[in-house]
C-alpha positions in Angstrom: 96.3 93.5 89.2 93.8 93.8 92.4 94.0 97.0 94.6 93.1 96.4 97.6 95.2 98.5 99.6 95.3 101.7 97.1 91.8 103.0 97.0 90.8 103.4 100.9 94.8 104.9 101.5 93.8 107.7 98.4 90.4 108.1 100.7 92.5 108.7 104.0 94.8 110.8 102.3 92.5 113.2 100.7 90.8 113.1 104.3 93.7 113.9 105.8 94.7 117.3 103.1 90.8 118.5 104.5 91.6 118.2 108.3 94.9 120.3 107.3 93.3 122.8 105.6 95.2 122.0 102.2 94.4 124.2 98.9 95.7 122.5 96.0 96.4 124.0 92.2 96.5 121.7 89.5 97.1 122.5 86.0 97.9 120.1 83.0 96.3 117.1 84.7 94.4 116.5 81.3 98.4 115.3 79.8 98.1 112.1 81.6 96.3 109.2 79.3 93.4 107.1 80.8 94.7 104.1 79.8 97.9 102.6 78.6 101.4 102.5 80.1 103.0 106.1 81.2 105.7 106.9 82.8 105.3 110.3 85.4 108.4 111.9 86.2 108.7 114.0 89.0 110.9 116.5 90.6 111.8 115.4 94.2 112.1 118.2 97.0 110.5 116.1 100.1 109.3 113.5 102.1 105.7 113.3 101.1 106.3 113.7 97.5 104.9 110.4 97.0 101.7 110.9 98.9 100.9 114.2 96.3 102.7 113.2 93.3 99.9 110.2 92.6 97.4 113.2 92.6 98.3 114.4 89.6 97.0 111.0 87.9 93.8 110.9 90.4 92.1 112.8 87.8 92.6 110.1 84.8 91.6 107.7 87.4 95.3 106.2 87.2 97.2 104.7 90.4 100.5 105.1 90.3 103.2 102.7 90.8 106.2 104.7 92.4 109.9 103.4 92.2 111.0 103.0 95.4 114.4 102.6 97.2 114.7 99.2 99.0 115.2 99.8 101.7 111.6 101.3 102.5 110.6 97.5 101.0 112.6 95.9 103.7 111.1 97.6 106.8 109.1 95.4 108.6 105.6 98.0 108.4 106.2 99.6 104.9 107.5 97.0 103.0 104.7 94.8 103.1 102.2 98.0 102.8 104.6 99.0 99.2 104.1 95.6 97.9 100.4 95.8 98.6 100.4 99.2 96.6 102.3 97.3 93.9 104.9 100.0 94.0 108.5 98.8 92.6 111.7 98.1 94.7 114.8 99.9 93.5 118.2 98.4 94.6 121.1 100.6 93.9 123.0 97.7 93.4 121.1 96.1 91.5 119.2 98.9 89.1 119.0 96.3 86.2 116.2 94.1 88.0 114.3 97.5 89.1 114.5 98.6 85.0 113.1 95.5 83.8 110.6 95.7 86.3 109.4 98.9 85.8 109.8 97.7 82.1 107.5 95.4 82.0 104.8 97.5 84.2 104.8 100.2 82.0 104.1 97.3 78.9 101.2 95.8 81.1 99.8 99.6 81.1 100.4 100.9 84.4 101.0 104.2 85.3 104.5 104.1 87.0 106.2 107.1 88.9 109.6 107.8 89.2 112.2 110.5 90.7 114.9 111.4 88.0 117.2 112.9 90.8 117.1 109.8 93.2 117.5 111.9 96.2 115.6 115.1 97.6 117.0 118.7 96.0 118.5 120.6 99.5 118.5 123.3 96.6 115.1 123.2 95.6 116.0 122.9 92.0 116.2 120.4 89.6 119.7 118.6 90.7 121.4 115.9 87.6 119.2 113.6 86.4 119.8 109.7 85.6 119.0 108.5 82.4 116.9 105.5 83.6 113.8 107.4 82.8 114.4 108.4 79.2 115.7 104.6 78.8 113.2 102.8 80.9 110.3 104.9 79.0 112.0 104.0 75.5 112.3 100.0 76.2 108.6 99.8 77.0 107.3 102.4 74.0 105.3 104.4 76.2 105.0 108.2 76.7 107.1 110.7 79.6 104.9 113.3 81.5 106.6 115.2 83.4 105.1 116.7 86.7 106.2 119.3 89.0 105.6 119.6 92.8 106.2 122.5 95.1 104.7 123.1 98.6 105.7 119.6 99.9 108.7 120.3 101.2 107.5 123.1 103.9 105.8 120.1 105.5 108.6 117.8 105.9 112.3 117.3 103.8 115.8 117.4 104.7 117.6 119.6 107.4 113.8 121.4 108.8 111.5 120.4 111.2 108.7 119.2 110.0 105.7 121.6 109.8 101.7 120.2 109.5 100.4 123.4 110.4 97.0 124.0 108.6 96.3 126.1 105.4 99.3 125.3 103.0 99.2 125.6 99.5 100.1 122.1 97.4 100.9 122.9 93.2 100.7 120.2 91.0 101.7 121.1 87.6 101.4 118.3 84.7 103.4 118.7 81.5 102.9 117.5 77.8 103.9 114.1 77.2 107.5 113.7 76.1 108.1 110.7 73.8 111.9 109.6 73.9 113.1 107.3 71.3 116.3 105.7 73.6 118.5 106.6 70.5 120.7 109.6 72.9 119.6 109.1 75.7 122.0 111.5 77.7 120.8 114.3 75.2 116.9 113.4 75.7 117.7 113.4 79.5 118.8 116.5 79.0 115.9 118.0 77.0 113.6 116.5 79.4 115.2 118.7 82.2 114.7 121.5 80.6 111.3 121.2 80.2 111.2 120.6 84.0 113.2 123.5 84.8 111.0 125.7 83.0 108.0 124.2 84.4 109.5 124.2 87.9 110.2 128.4 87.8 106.7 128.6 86.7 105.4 126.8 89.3 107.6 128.7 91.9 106.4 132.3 90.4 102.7 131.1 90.5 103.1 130.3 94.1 100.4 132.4 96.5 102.9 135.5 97.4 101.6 135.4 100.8 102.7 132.1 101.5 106.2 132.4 99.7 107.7 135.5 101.4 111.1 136.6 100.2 114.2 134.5 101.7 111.9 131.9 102.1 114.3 128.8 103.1 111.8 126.4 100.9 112.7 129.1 97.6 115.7 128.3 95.1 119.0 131.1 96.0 119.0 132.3 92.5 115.2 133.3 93.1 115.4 135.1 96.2 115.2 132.3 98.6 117.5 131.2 100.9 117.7 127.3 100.3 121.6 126.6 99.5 122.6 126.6 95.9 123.2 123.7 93.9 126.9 123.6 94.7 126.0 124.2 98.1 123.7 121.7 98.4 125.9 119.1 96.8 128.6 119.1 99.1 126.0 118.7 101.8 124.9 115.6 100.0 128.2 114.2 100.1 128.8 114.7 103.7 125.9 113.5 104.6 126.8 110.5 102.5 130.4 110.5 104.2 128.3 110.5 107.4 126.0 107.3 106.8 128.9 105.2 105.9 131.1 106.7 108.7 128.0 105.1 110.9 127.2 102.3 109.5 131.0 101.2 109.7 130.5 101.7 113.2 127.7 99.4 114.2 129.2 97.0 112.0 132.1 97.0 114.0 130.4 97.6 117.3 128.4 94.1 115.9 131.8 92.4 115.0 
């Protein structure tokens, strides 16, 4: 398929990590193939996640086709600019059309992204995954690589301000690829996590110190930070869910 739309926004981007001053540490980059279908799975703890997470295949010369929720296709500015990246449209309704998609992406030999826990972490931590990876990887025959991303979310996630001050530290840590055969796919999910949690701890304790000061509200509780824990953070998520609908409902019947 033609990029036309892909290679000057990777140009502005990488301008824009030099005007802020950005230092970035990659490791493992090597894991993701040249050529063929892969399927990068990443851990999802802000905002910009998408703008780095492609990063990690820059080096293979690989664009990356993130799955994306729909609604970002439906706004009037980004969903013309998704479909111009050739990024996929996930409808939670729907998630059968956005599998086969992704599917038959991954067959064509694209490199396609995707975020296991749907939703940013509050906790900083790996939250439950969904199986569509391991199963979506399977269907096509192509390999997992798992990649982890920490710094992101001190520049802009859920319940901060965002911060774009200069000089922060980006890590960018590539896995081995992970080969899932679709036979369990709740226990492969499950392995796969694993290997993400252990990557994600090691990303977190190779972190500059400086920059990652104890009780750090972008840190994990259970390693010294003070983001909420996982329980914590999950009833957040449900409130804020109870919230959404409680609006929506509203301008619906403000509309009615």
């Amino acid at each position: 398929m033609r990029d036309l739309t892909y290679p000057p926004v990777i140009l502005t981007a990488k301008a824009a990590f030099r005007a802020l001053g950005q230092r970035f540490t990659m490791t493992g980059t090597e894991h993701v193939p040249r050529t063929g279908g892969v399927l990068l799975v990443y851990n999802h703890i802000g905002y910009v996640d998408f703008v780095y997470g492609g990063l990690a295949a820059n080096p293979s010369k690989r664009l990356v086709r993130f799955m994306a929720k729909r609604e970002i296709f439906d706004h009037v500015v980004g969903g013309p600019f998704m479909r111009s990246l050739h990024h996929i449209q996930v409808d939670r309704g729907d998630g059968l059309a956005s599998y086969h998609a992704a599917v038959e992406a991954l067959r064509a030999g694209e490199a396609v992204g995707i975020f296991p826990e749907a939703t940013i972490s509050r906790a900083m931590e790996l939250k439950e995954f969904k199986t569509g990876a391991v199963r979506i990887a399977a269907a096509a025959g192509v390999p997992i690589v798992p990649v982890i991303l920490w710094g992101t979310q001190r520049m802009l996630t859920k319940d901060h301000p965002k911060d774009f001050s200069r000089g922060k530290t980006i890590s960018i840590t590539v896995g081995e690829p992970f080969h899932p055969t679709g036979a369990d796919p709740m226990a492969e999910t499950a392995e796969l996590k694993a290997r993400m949690s252990a990557m994600l701890d090691d990303a977190i304790a190779r972190y500059p110190a400086d920059e990652q000061p104890p009780g750090a509200w972008w840190v994990p509780a259970r390693l010294g930070g003070s983001a909420p824990t996982l329980e914590e953070a999950a009833r957040m998520d449900v409130e804020e869910k109870r919230e959404r609908a409680r609006r929506k409902a509203a301008r619906a019947a403000k509309a009615g």
